[in-house]
N, C-alpha and C positions, 0 to 999 in steps of 0.2 A: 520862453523858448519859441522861434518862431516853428515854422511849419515842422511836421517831423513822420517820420516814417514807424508807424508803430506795429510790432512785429507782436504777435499773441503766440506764444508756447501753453503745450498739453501740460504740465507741473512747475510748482516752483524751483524745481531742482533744473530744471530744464532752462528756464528764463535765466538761473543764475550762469549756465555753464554760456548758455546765446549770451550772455552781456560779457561773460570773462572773453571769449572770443573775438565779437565782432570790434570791440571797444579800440579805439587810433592808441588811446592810453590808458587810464582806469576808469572803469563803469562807478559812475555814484548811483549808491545804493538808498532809495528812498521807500515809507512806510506809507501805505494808506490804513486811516483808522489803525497806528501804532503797531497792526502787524501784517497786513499784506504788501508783500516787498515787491518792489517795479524799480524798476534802472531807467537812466538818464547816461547817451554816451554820444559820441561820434563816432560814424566808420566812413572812412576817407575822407571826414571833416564836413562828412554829412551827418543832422541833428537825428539821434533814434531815442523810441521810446519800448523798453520792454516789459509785456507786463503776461500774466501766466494766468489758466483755469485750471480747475482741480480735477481733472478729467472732463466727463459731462457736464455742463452747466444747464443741460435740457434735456428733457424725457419725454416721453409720449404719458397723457394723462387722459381720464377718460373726462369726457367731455358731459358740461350739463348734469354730474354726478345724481342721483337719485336711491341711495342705498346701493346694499347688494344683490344685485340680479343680474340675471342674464338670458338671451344674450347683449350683448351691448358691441355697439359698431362706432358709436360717437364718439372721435377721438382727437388731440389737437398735442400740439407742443407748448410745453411748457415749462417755466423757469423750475429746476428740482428742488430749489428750497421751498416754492409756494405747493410742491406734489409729497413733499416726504420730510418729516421732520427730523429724520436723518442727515440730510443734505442742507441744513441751514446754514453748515459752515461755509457752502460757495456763494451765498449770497454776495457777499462785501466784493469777495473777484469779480462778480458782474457787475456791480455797481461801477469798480475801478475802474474798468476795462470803457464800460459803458461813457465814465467821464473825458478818459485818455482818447477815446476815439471821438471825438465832438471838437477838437483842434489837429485832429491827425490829417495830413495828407494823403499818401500809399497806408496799404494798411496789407500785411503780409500774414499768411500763417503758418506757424514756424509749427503746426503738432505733427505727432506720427505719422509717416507717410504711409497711412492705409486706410481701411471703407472708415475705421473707425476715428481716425484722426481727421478725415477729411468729413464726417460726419458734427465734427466737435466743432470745427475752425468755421464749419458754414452756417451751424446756428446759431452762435456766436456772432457771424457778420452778418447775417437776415435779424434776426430779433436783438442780439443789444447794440450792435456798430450798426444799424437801420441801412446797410446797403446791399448791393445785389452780386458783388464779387470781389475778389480779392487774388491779391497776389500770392504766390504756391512755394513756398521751401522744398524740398525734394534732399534728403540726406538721410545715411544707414548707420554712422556713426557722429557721436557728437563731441569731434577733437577740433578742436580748433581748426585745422587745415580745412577738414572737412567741412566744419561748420560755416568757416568764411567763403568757400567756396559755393557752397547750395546757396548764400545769401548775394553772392555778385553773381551768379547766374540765375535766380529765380525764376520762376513761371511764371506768364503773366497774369492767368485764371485760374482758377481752379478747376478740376476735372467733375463737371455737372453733372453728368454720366453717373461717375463713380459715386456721386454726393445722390445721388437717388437712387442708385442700387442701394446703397448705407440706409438711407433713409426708410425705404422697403421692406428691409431687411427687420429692422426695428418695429415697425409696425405692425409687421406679421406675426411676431415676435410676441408683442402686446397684447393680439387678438385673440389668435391661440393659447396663451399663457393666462390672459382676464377671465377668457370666459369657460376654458377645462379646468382650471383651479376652483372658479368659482360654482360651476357644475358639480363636479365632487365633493367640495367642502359644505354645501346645501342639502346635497342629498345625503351628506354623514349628519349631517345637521337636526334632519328629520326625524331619525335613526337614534341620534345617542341625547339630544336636546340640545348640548354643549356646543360651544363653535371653535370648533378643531380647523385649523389651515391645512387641507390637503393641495396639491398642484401637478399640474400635469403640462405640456405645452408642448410646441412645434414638434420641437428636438428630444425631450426629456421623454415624451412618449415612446416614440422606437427605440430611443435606445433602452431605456426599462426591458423591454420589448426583448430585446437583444441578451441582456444578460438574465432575463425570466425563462427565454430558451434551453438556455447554459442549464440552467436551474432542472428545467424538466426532464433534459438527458440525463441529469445526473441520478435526481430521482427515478426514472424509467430506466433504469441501469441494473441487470441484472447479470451480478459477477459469473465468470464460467471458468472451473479449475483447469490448468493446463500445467505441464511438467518439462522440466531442463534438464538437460545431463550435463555436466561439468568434470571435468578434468581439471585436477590439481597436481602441478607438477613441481620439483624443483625450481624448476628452468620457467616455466609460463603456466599460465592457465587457460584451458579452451575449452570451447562448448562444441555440441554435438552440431554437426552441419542443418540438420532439420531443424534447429531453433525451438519452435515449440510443440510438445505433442499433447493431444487430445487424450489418447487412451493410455492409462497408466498401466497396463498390461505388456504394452509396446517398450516402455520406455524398460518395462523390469527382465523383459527378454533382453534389450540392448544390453544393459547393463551386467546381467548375467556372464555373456560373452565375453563383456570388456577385463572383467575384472581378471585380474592375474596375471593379462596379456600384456605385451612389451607394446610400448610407443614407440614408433619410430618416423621420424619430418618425413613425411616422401616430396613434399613441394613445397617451395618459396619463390612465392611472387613480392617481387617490390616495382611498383611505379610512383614515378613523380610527377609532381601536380604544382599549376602555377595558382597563389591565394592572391589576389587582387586586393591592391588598399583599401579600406573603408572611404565610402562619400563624405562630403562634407556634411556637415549637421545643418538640417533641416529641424524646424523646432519638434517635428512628433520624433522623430531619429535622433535629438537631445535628450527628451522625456523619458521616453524609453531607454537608453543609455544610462544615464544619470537609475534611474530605479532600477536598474540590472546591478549597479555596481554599489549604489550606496541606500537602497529601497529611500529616495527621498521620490513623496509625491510628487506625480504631473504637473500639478498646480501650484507647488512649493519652488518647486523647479522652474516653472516660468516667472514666479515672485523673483529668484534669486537671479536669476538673467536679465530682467530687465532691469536691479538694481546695477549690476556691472554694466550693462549698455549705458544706461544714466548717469553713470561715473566715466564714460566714455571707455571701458577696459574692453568689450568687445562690440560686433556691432548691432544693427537691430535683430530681436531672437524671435518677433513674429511674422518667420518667412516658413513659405512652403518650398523654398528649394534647396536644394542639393548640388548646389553647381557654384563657382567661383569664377568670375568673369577675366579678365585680363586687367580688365580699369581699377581694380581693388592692388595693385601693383606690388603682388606676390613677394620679389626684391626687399621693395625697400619694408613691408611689414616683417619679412624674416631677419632684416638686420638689423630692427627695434627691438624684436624678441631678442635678437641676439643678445641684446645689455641685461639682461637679467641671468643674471649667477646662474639660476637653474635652468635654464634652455640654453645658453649661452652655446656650448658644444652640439646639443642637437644640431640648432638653427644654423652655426657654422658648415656644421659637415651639409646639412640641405643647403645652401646655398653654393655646395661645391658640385653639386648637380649639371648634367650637358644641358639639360632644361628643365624648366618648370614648368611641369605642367600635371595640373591636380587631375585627381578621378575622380574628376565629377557625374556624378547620376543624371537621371533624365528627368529629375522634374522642377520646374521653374516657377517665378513669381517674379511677374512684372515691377515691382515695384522697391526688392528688394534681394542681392545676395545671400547664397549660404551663411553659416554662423560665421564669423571666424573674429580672431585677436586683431585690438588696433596696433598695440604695438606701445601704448600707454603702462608705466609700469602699475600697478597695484599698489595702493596703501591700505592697512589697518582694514583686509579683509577678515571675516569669520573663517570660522570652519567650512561651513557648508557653499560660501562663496571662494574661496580658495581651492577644494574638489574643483566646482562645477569651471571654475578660468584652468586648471592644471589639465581639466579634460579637454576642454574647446581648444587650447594652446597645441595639447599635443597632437588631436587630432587633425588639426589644420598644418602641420609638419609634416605625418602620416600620410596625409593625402598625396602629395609630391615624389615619393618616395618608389621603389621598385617591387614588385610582386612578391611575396616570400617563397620560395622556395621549400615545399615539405615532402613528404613520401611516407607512403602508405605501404603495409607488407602483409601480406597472407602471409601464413603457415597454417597448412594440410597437414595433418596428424593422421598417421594410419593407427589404427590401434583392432585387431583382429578381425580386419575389412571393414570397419566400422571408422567413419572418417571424422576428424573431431579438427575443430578452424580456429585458431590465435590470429585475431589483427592487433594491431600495431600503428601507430603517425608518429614521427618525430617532425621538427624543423632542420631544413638541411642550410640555406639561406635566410636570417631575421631579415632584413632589410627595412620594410615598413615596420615591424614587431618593435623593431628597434627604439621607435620614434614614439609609440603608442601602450609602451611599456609604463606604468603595470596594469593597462585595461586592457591587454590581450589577454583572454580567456580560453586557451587551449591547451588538451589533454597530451602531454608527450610521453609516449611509448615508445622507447626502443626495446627490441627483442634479440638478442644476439645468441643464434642457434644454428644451425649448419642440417642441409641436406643428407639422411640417411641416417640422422645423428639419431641413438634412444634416448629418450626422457625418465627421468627420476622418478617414478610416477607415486604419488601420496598418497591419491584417493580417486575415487570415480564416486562422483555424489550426485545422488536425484535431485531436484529443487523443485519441491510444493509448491506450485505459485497460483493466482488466478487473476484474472481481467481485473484493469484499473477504471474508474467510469471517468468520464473526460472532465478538464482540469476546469477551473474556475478561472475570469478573466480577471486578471490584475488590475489595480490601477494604468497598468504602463499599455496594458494590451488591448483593454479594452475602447483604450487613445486609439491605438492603431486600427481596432475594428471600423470606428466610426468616422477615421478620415477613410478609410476602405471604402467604405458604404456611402460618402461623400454627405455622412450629417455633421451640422455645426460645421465651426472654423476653428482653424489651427486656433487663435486669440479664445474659444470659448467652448472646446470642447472638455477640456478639467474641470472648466466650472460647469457645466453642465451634470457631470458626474457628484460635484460637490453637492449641486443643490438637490438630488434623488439621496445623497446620507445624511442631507439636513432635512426632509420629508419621512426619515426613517423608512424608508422604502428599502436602501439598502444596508446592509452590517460592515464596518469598517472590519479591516485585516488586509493580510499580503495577498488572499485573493478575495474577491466580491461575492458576496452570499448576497442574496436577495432573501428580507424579512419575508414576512406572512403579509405585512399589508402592502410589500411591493409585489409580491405573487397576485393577491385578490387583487386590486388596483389592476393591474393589466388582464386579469380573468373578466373583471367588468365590463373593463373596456370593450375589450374582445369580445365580449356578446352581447354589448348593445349598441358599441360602436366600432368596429374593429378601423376603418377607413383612418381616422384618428392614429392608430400605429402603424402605418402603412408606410415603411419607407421609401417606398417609388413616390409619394405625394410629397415629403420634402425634397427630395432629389429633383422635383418636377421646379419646386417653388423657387431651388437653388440654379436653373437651369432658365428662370422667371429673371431671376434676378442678373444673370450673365447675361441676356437678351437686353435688359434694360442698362447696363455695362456698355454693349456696342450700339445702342439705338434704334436696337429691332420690338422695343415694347416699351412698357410706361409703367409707374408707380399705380396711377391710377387703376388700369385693365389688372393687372396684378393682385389688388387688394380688392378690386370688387368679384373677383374668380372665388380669393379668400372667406370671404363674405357670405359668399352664395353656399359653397362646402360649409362652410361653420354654421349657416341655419338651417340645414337639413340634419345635419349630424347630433347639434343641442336641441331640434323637436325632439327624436327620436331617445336620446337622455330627457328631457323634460319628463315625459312621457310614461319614462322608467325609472323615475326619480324615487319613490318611496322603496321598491325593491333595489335598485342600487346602493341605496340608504344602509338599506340590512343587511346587503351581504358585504360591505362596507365593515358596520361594526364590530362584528366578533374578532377579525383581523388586527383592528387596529386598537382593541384595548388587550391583546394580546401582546401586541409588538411594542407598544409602549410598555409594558410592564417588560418583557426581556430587555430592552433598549436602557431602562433607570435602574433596572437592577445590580447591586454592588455587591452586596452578601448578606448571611441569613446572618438576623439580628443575633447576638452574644447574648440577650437578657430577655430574649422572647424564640414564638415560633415564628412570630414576621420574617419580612426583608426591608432589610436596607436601601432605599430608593433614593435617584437624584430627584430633588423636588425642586420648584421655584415660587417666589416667593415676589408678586410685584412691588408688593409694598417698599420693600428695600433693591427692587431689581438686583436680586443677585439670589445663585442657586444653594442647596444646603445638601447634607445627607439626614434623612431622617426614616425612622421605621412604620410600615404600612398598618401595624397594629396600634397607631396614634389614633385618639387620645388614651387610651389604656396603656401604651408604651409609649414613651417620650425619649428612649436613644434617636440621638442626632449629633452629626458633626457639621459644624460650619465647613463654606470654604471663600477662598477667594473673592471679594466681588469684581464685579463690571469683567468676567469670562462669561463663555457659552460651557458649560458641562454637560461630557460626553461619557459614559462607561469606555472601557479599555481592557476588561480582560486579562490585565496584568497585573504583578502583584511588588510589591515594594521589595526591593533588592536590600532593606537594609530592614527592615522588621518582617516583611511575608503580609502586610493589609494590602486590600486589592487600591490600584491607583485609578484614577478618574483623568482624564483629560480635558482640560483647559484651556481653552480658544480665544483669541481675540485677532480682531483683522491686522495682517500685516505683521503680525508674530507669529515668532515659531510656537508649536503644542507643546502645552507644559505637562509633565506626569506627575502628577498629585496627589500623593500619598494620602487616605483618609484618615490617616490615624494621628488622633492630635497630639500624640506622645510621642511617635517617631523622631528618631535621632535628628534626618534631616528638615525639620521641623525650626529646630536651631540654626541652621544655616539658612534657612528662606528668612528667618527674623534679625539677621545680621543683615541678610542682604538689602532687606527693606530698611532696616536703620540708615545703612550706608546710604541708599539713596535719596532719602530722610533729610538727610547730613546735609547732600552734595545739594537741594534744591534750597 
C-alpha cells in the first residue's frame, strides 16, 4: 500500500464502525498477532489505514521509583503495560499502531472529542507515532453520516491548549492521589504492622468531606416532637392551617372545639400554572434521572450510555450541556424516530408542530450537544439499555413540545372558627406529559366540592409526630453535589465515588452512609491536615486548568504551585505519622469486620466473613472461629466480593455481591444448596457448550 492516511480511534469497537463508514466499498478486515483487528479501505479512492487503542496506552508513572515513600514529585509518561500489570493487554495496540504509523502519511485522531480523548490521541502521537501533531476528528455521534463528515472536514491540529489542560489535569491527579494514599497507608502501617492500601486524593478528599458532613448532622440531630390535626372526611381530607404545633396542650384545646362541629367549604381558590418541558439531558441530568426511575447507578448508567453511543443509537453522553443546537437537524432525527413502531405516533404528532424548537437550559460544552437519539434503530438491546434509549428517545420529543397545563385548588374548611386547608393539582393540558410518559412523576388530585357545601366528617385525629434528621445523599445526588461545587468531571465524578466504596470508606445502599474509617480518615485529615479537604483548593486548581485552556498559564507554574502545597501539608503528616497511625487503626479493623460480615456462623458463636485467598485469587465465605471452626462456602472465582445486606428471595441466606469490570453486579446466594444454585450450573454448562 502506498502512502495512506492512518486514522487512530479510542476502541476497537470504534475503529470497526470508522472503517464501516468511511470505506468507497468494503473495509478488509486484518489481524496483528492473530487478534488485534486494523482495516485497510479507501475513502474517495484515497488509501486509509485504521487502527484502535484500548483507552489509555500511557499513564503518569513515578519516576526513578525507590520503594514506598513519600513525598515523591518525580514523574514521567509512560507506556501502561511497562506501569501496571493490569494493562499488558495494550501492549500489542501500541506495537500496531507504532508499525502502521512508520509508512503513514496524515495521521488523524479519530478518539473522543474531549480533555480525555484528546489527552489519549496526543500521546499516542508524541511517544509511539514520534511526531509533534496530528490531524483532529471532531464528531458527537458515530453514524456513518456523521462520521464521514467529521473525516472530510477535519482539523488540522489538535487543540495544544486543550492537550495540556488534560495533561495537568492527570498529573495533579497523580501527585495528590501518590502521595495522600501513600501518607495514610504508612502511617496505618506503623499502627497495625500489615500493609493495608488506604487513599485519599485531589477529589476523593472533599468529597469524603462532603458526605462525613451529611454524617455529622445526622448524628448531631436531636428529634423534637411536634403534633397535626387532620380532618378526615367523606369527601377530602385536611389539615389544620397552622401545620405544626409545638405544644400539645394547644392542639388538645383545638381539637376539643372541633369535635362535634359541622364542616363547612367557606373558600375555593383554584389557579393555573404553566409546567415548562424538561431540558435536554446533560449527563449528571441522565444520572440522576435514570436512578430516580430505575435506582441504576451513576456509573452503571454512563457504562450503559456509552455502549449506545458506540453502537451509534445516541450521541456522545459525556457532555455538560443541556441545550440542542439547530445543526443536530431536529426534522430530520424525528422522522428517523418516526420508523420505529414505538415513537412512530409520538414523533409524527412533534413533527406537526409550527416549530421546533427545544427548551433548552443554560448550560453549555464546547465541544459537545445535549444527549439525544440519532435516529439509528436499535438491535438486541438488554434490559437496562432499552430503559436508558426509551428515556433519552422520549425525552428529546418532550423537549419540543408545549408547557402542560395544571391547576392547583385550595379549599378553607371552616370548622367551629377553626380553619382546616385541602389542596389539590390535577393536569388540565398533558402536552409535553404526553411525550414523556411514563417518567412523569406527578401527584393528581382532583377535589370536587362546592362552596358552603358541609362535609361528612369521620374523625378529627391528632398525629404524634417528631423531626426527621436530614437525608443521606444518594448515589444520584451526591453527583449533583459535586458538579455544584465544581469537583471532578462530568467523565469522573461516579468513579470517584466508586473508589471511597472500594477503600470502604463508604457503605453501599440507596443512600450513602459513611463507615467508621471514612469518618476517622477525614477526622485525621481535619487535624492534621485540613487544607487537603478544602474545596476552594481544587476549585482553584480547576480554574488553573481553564487558564491553561485559553493561554493565560502553563502546565508547568501549575504543577509546581501543586508541589509547593503538597510539601508543606506531607511535613506536617510526616510529622504526625505514628499518632495518625493509631487513630487510624481501631476504625479500620472495625469497618473491615462490618464490611466482610455475612452472618453468624450455624455451627459456632463466630461470623461468617468474605475472606480472600491469593493463592487461588478468588474470595470464599469462611468462619472467623477458624481453625477451631472450618464452616466455609466457596464462591465464584475471578469476582470482587462485596456483602449486600440482602437475603436470597428463594431460601432466606444472606447474598454477597459479585463484581467484575464491565458487568453488571451479580447477587450470590451463599448457600450452596440453594435452588438457584441449579440454574447458575446450567448456565455455566451452557456456556461450556457454546465455547
Amino acid at each position: 500500500m502506498s502512502k495512506y492516511t492512518l486514522i487512530i480511534c479510542e476502541k476497537p469497537s470504534a475503529a470497526k464502525k470508522m472503517a464501516e463508514a468511511l470505506a468507497d466499498k468494503t473495509a478488509k478486515k486484518l489481524t496483528y498477532m492473530r487478534r488485534i483487528p486494523y482495516y485497510e479501505l479507501t475513502h474517495n479512492n484515497n488509501p486509509i489505514v485504521i487502527a484502535c487503542a484500548v483507552g489509555h496506552l500511557y499513564t503518569v508513572a513515578e519516576k526513578d521509583k525507590k520503594g514506598w515513600k513519600y513525598p515523591v514529585f518525580g514523574m514521567e509518561w509512560k507506556a501502561s503495560f511497562e506501569v501496571s500489570k493490569g494493562a499488558a493487554f495494550t501492549k500489542p495496540y501500541l506495537n500496531l499502531i507504532k508499525k502502521l504509523a512508520k509508512d503513514a502519511g496524515d495521521i488523524v485522531v479519530a478518539c473522543d472529542f474531549d480533555v480525555e480523548g484528546e489527552v489519549i490521541g496526543f500521546n499516542i502521537i508524541k511517544y509511539t507515532c514520534k511526531r509533534d501533531d496530528a490531524q483532529r476528528m471532531k464528531f458527537s455521534t458515530t453514524t456513518k453520516e456523521d462520521l464521514r463528515k467529521s473525516f472530510d472536514e477535519r482539523i488540522k491540529k489538535l487543540d495544544l491548549k486543550q492537550v495540556e489542560a488534560g495533561i495537568t489535569r492527570h498529573e495533579l491527579d497523580w501527585l495528590f492521589g501518590i502521595n495522600l494514599s501513600r501518607a495514610l497507608t504508612l502511617s496505618l502501617k506503623t499502627a497495625i504492622g500489615g500493609f493495608k492500601v488506604l487513599s485519599s486524593g485531589r477529589v476523593q478528599g472533599p468529597a469524603l468531606k462532603i458526605l462525613s458532613e451529611k454524617e455529622k448532622e445526622i448524628d448531631a440531630f436531636v428529634a423534637e416532637p411536634y403534633w397535626e390535626l387532620e380532618l378526615i372526611a367523606k369527601e377530602l381530607n385536611a389539615w389544620h392551617k397552622e401545620g405544626k404545633f409545638l405544644d400539645r396542650k394547644v392542639v388538645e384545646e383545638i381539637h376539643k372545639r372541633c369535635e362535634n362541629a359541622k364542616a363547612i367549604i367557606d373558600k375555593i381558590t383554584k389557579k393555573q400554572f404553566k409546567q415548562a418541558p424538561p431540558f435536554p439531558f446533560d449527563l449528571t441530568a441522565l444520572q440522576i434521572e435514570v436512578y430516580r426511575l430505575f435506582r441504576i447507578s451513576p456509573k452503571r448508567t454512563l457504562e450503559i450510555a456509552q455502549s449506545l453511543y458506540s453502537n451509534s443509537y445516541i450521541s456522545y453522553p459525556r457532555t455538560s450541556s443541556n441545550q440542542y443546537p439547530e445543526s443536530i437537524e431536529y426534522k430530520k432525527l424525528l422522522q428517523e424516530l418516526s420508523k420505529q413502531e414505538k415513537y412512530k405516533e409520538l414523533a409524527k404528532d412533534v413533527l406537526k408542530f409550527k416549530t421546533l424548537k427545544p427548551n433548552n437550559g443554560k448550560k453549555t460544552d464546547p465541544a459537545h450537544p445535549a444527549i439525544y437519539v440519532t435516529g439509528e434503530i436499535p438491535k438486541e438491546l438488554d434490559e437496562q439499555e432499552t430503559k436508558l434509549y426509551d428515556l433519552i428517545a422520549k425525552r428529546f420529543m418532550s423537549t419540543f413540545a408545549q408547557a402542560a397545563v395544571r391547576e392547583t385548588v385550595k379549599i378553607e374548611i371552616d370548622v367551629n372558627k377553626e380553619t382546616f386547608i385541602a389542596k389539590g393539582t390535577r393536569t388540565v393540558e398533558e402536552n409535553w406529559h404526553k411525550y414523556y410518559k411514563p417518567y412523569v412523576k406527578l401527584e393528581e388530585q382532583e377535589i370536587n366540592v362546592e362552596e358552603k357545601q358541609e362535609l361528612t366528617v369521620e374523625n378529627i385525629k391528632i398525629h404524634d409526630k417528631e423531626t426527621q434528621p436530614p437525608k443521606r445523599y444518594t448515589p444520584a445526588s451526591i453527583i449533583k453535589e459535586l458538579e455544584k461545587r465544581n469537583l471532578g468531571t462530568k467523565a469522573t465524578r461516579s468513579e470517584i465515588i466508586e473508589h471511597l466504596f472500594d477503600r470502604n470508606y463508604l457503605r453501599r445502599g440507596h443512600s450513602i452512609e459513611v463507615t467508621g474509617l471514612g469518618m476517622k480518615a477525614i477526622s485525621v485529615l481535619d487535624k492534621y491536615c485540613p487544607e487537603i479537604l478544602d474545596s476552594n483548593l481544587t476549585k482553584e486548581f480547576e480554574e488553573d486548568m481553564e487558564k491553561i485552556r485559553e493561554g493565560k498559564s502553563t502546565e508547568e507554574k501549575t504543577i509546581k504551585n501543586a508541589e509547593k502545597f503538597l510539601k508543606k501539608v506531607l511535613t506536617q503528616f510526616k510529622d504526625n505519622e505514628v499518632d495518625i497511625g493509631k487513630e487510624l487503626s481501631t476504625s479500620y479493623k472495625q469497618t473491615l469486620k462490618e464490611e466482610n460480615f455475612v452472618m453468624k456462623c450455624p455451627d459456632c458463636k463466630g461470623d461468617l466473613q468474605i475472606k480472600y485467598t491469593p493463592k487461588f485469587k478468588s474470595y470464599f465465605v469462611a468462619c472467623s472461629s477458624y481453625p477451631d471452626c472450618k464452616k466455609a462456602f466457596s464462591l465464584p472465582r475471578y469476582f470482587l466480593a462485596r456483602t449486600s445486606n440482602k437475603k436470597c428471595s428463594e431460601c432466606g441466606f444472606p447474598e454477597v455481591t459479585l463484581i467484575k469490570k464491565g458487568k453488571k453486579p451479580w447477587a450470590f446466594c451463599v448457600n450452596p444448596e440453594c435452588p438457584k444454585k441449579e440454574e447458575y450450573k446450567k448456565l455455566m454448562e451452557a456456556k461450556k457448550a457454546e465455547a
